[in-house]
C-alpha positions as CSV (number, residue, x, y, z in Angstrom):
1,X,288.6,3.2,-70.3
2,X,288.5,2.2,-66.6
3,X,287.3,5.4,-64.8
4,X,286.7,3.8,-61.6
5,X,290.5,2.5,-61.9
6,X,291.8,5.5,-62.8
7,X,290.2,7.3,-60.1
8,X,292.1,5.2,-57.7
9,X,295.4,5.7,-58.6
10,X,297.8,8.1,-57.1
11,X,299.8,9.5,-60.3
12,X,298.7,9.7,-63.6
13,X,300.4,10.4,-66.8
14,X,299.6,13.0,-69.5
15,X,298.0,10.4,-71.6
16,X,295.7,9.1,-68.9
17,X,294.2,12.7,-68.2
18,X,294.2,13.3,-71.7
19,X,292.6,10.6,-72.6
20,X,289.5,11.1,-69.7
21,X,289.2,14.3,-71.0
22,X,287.5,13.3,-74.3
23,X,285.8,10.5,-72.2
24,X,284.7,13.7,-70.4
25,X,283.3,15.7,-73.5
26,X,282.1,12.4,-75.0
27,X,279.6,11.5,-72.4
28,X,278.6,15.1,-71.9
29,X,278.0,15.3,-76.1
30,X,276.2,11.9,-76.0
31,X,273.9,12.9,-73.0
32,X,272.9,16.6,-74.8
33,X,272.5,14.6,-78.4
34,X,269.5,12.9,-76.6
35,X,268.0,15.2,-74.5
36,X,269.5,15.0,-71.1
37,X,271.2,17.5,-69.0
38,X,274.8,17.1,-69.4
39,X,276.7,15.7,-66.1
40,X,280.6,15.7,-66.3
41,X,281.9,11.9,-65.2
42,X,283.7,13.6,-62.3
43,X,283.9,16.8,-60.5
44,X,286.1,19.4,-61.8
45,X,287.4,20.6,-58.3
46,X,288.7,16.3,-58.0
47,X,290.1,16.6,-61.9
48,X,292.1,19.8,-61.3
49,X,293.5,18.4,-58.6
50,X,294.6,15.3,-60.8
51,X,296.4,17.6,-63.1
52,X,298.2,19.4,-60.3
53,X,299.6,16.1,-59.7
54,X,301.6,16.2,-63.1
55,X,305.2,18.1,-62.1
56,X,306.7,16.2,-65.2
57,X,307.3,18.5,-68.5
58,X,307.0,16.2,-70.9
59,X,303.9,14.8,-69.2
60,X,302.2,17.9,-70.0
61,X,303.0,18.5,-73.4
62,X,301.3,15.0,-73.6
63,X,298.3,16.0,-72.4
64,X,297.9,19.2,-74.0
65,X,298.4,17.7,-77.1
66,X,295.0,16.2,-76.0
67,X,293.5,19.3,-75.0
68,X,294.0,20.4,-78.7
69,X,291.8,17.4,-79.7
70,X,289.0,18.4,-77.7
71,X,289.0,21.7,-78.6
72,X,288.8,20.9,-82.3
73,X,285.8,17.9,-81.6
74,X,284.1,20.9,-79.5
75,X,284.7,23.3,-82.9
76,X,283.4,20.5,-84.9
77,X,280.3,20.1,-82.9
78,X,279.4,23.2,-82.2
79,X,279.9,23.6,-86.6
80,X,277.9,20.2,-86.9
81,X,275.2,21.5,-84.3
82,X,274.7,24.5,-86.5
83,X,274.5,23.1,-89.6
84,X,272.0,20.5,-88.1
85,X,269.8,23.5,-86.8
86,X,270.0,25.1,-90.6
87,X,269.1,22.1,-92.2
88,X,265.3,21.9,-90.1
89,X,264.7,25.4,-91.0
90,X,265.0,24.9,-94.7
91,X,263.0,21.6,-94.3
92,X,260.5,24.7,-92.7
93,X,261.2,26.5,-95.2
94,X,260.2,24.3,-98.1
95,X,257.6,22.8,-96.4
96,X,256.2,26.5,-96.6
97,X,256.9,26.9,-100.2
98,X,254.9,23.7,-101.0
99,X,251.8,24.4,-98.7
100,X,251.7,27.8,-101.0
101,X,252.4,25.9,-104.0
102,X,249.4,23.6,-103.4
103,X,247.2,26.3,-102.3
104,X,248.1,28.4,-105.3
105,X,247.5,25.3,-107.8
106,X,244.2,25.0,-106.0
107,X,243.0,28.5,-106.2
108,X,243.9,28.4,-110.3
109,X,242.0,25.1,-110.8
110,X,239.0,26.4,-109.2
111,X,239.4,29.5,-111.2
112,X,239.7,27.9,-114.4
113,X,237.0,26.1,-114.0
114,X,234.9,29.3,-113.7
115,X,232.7,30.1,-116.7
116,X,234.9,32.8,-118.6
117,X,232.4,36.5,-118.7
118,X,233.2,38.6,-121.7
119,X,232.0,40.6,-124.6
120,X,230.8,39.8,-128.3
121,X,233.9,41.7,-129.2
122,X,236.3,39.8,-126.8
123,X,235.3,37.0,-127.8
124,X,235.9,37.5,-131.7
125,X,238.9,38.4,-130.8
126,X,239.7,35.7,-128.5
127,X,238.7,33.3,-131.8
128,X,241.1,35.6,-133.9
129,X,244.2,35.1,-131.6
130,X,243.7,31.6,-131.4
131,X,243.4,30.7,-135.1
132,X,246.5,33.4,-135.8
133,X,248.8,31.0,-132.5
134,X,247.6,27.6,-134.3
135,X,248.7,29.2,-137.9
136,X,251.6,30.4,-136.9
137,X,254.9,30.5,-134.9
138,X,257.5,33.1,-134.5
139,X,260.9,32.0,-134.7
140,X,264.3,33.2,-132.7
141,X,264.5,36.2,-134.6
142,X,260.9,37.2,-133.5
143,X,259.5,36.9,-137.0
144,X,256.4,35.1,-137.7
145,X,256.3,32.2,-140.1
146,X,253.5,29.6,-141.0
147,X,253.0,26.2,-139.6
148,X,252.9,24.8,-143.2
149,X,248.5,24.2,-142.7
150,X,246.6,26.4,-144.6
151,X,243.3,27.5,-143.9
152,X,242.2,25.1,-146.8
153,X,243.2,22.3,-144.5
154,X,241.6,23.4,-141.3
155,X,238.9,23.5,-143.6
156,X,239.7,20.2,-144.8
157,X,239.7,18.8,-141.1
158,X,236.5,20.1,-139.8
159,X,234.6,18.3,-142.5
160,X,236.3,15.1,-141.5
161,X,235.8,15.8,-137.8
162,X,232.2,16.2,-138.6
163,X,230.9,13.7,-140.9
164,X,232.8,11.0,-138.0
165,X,230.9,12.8,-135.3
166,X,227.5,12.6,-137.7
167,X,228.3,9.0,-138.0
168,X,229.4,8.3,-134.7
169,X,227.0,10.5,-132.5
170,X,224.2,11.6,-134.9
171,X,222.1,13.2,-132.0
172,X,224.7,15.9,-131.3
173,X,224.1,19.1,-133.4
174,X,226.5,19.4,-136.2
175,X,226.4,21.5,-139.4
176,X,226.2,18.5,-142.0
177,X,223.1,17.6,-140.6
178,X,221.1,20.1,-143.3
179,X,223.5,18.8,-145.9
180,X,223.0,15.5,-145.3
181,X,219.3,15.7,-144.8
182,X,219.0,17.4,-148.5
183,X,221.5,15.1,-150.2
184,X,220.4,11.8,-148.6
185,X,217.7,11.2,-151.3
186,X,219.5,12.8,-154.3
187,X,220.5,11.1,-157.2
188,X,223.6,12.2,-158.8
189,X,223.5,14.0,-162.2
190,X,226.5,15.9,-162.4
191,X,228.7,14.1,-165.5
192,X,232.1,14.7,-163.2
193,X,231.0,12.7,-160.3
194,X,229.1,9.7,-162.6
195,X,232.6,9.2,-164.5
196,X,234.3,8.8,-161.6
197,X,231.8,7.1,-159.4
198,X,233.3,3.5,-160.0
199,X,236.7,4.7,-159.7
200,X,236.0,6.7,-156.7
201,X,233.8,3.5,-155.5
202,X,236.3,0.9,-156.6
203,X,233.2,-1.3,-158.2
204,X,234.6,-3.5,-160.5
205,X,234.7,-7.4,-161.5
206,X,237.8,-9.7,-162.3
207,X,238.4,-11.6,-165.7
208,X,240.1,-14.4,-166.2
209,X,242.3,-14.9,-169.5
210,X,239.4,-17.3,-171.1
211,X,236.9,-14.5,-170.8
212,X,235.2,-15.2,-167.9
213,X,233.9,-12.7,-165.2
214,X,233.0,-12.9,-161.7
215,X,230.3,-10.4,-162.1
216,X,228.5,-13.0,-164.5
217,X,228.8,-16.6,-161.9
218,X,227.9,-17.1,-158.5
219,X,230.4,-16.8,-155.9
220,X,230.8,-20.9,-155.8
221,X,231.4,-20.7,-159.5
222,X,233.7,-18.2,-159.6
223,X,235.9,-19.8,-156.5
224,X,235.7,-23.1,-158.5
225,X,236.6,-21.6,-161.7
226,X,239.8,-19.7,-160.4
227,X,241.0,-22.1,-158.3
228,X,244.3,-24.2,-159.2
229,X,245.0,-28.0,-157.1
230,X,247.7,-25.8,-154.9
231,X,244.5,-23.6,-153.4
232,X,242.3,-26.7,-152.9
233,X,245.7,-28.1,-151.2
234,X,246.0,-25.0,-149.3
235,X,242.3,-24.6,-148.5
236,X,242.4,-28.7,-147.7
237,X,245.4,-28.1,-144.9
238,X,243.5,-25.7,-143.4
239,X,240.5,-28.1,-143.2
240,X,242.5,-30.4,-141.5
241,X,244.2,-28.0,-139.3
242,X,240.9,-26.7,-137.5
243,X,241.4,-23.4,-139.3
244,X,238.3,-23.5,-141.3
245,X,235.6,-23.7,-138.1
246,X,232.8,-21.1,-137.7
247,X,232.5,-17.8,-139.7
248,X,231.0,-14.6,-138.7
249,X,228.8,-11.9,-140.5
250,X,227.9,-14.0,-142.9
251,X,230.1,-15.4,-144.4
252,X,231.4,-19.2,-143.4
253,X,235.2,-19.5,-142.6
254,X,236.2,-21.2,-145.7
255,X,234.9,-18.2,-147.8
256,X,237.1,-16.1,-145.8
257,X,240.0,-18.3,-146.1
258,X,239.8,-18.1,-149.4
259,X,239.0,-14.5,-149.9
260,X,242.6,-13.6,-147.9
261,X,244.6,-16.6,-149.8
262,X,243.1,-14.9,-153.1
263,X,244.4,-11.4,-151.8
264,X,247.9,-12.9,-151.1
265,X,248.2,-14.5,-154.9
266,X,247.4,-11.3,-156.4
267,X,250.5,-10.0,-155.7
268,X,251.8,-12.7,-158.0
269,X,249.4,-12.2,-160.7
270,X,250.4,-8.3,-161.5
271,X,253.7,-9.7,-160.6
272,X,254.2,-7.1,-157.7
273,X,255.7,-8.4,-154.2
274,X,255.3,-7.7,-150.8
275,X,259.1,-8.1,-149.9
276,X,262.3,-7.8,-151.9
277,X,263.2,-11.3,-151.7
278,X,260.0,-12.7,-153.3
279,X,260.4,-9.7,-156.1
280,X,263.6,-11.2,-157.0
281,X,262.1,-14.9,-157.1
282,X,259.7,-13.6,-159.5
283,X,262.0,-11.9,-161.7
284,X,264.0,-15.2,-161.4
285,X,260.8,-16.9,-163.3
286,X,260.1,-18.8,-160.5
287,X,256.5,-18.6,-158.5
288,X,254.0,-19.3,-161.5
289,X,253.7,-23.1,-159.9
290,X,253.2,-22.2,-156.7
291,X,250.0,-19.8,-158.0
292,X,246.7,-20.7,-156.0
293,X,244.6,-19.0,-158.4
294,X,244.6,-18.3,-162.4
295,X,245.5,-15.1,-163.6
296,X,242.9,-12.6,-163.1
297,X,242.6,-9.0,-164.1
298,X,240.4,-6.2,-162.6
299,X,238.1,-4.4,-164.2
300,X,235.7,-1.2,-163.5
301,X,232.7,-1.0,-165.5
């Protein structure tokens, strides 16, 4: 709009005064929005005297048709200015609740890491209430009910828990240490644990259908006498591949090799399976030429 223009004129419509008077309320909302004093375009006396000018009925219906707009952008301000002045205080506001959040949270950490005073007796009770929460749980209906672990098993537990933290950290106290020290040297007499000592053990040998054991040849022997032309095959494709380089503890890679491959046929042997499709191949009566070793059962002395 051309305020300079319209300034100049002698008559003006109902639109044209209308229409400066939002310019009017505009430029004074844009001016307090940042910061400024707010300065009306022109003087009030000069506009008044503009809208004496209009004799024309239908000229001022016009312009207060604008005058209703301006009141309902001033309502919507003032509504907008309110809401913008709620909004920082409950920014405040939770700023405030976080600063006592953070200061709570650091007055407990600092608490709890305190050394915790109390009696013999609170203490065995303490240990009681514990043990009673990790045994059981109460349900909706308030009633208590076990976890399903038995004192047996806790039991169970802290002997594990030990005998890997005598084996892992063996200069940390621990409670096996007496048992172990008295034990360590011991031979075993008891009939119940010397017929189940290779069982519990797993010390066994293989025999082959001939009669011949692995426990009576050397290694070499044994791999030589087991073998069928599909494992030298295998064990030869392997050579050629680079997959039979440099062992480790021990043992060179071609015994290891052969010690998996070995693992693998024994799954044909006792004609078990690892899937579902190679247990239906073997039921089939197929497999027995693609064996890389002869059959061999184990034994336990």
């Amino acid at each position: 709009m051309d305020i300079k223009r319209l300034l100049n004129q002698k008559t003006w419509t109902g639109r044209e005064l209308g229409r400066l008077e939002i310019a009017i309320m505009a430029a004074q909302f844009k001016q307090a929005i940042q910061g400024e004093t707010p300065q009306p375009l022109i003087n009030k006396g000069q506009f008044q005297q503009m809208l004496n000018s209009i004799t024309d009925a239908v000229q001022r219906k016009i312009y207060n048709g604008y005058i209703e707009i301006h009141e309902w952008l001033r309502r919507a301000y003032n509504i907008a200015q309110s809401n913008y002045q709620s909004a920082q205080l409950q920014y405040k506001n939770i700023f405030g609740y976080i600063l006592q959040a953070e200061l709570a949270e650091d007055t407990f950490s600092y608490i709890e890491s305190l050394p915790v005073i109390m009696t013999e007796k609170q203490y065995k009770q303490a240990v009681e209430n514990g043990r009673h929460q990790y045994l059981y749980w109460t349900d909706e209906k308030g009633e208590e009910k076990p976890r399903g672990d038995s004192v047996l098993a806790l039991i169970y537990r802290a002997i594990e828990h030990y005998i890997k933290l005598l084996a892992d950290e063996p200069k940390k106290p621990n409670p096996l240490k007496p048992i172990r020290k008295k034990y360590l040297a011991a031979k075993a007499t008891n009939p119940l644990i010397l017929s189940r000592y290779n069982e519990a053990t797993d010390n066994g040998y293989y025999i082959l259908e001939d009669g011949r054991r692995s426990d009576q040849m050397s290694q070499e022997d044994w791999q030589a006498a087991i073998s069928t032309p599909q494992m030298r095959e295998a064990l030869e494709e392997m050579e050629q591949r680079g997959e039979l380089g440099r062992g480790h503890f021990g043992y060179t890679a071609k015994q290891i090799a052969f010690s998996r491959i070995i693992r693998r046929a024994k799954y044909v042997y006792e004609g078990k399976a690892e899937t579902e499709e190679e247990a239906a191949r073997l039921l089939a009566g197929e497999g027995k030429k693609d064996r890389l070793t002869l059959p061999a059962t184990w034994k336990l002395y």
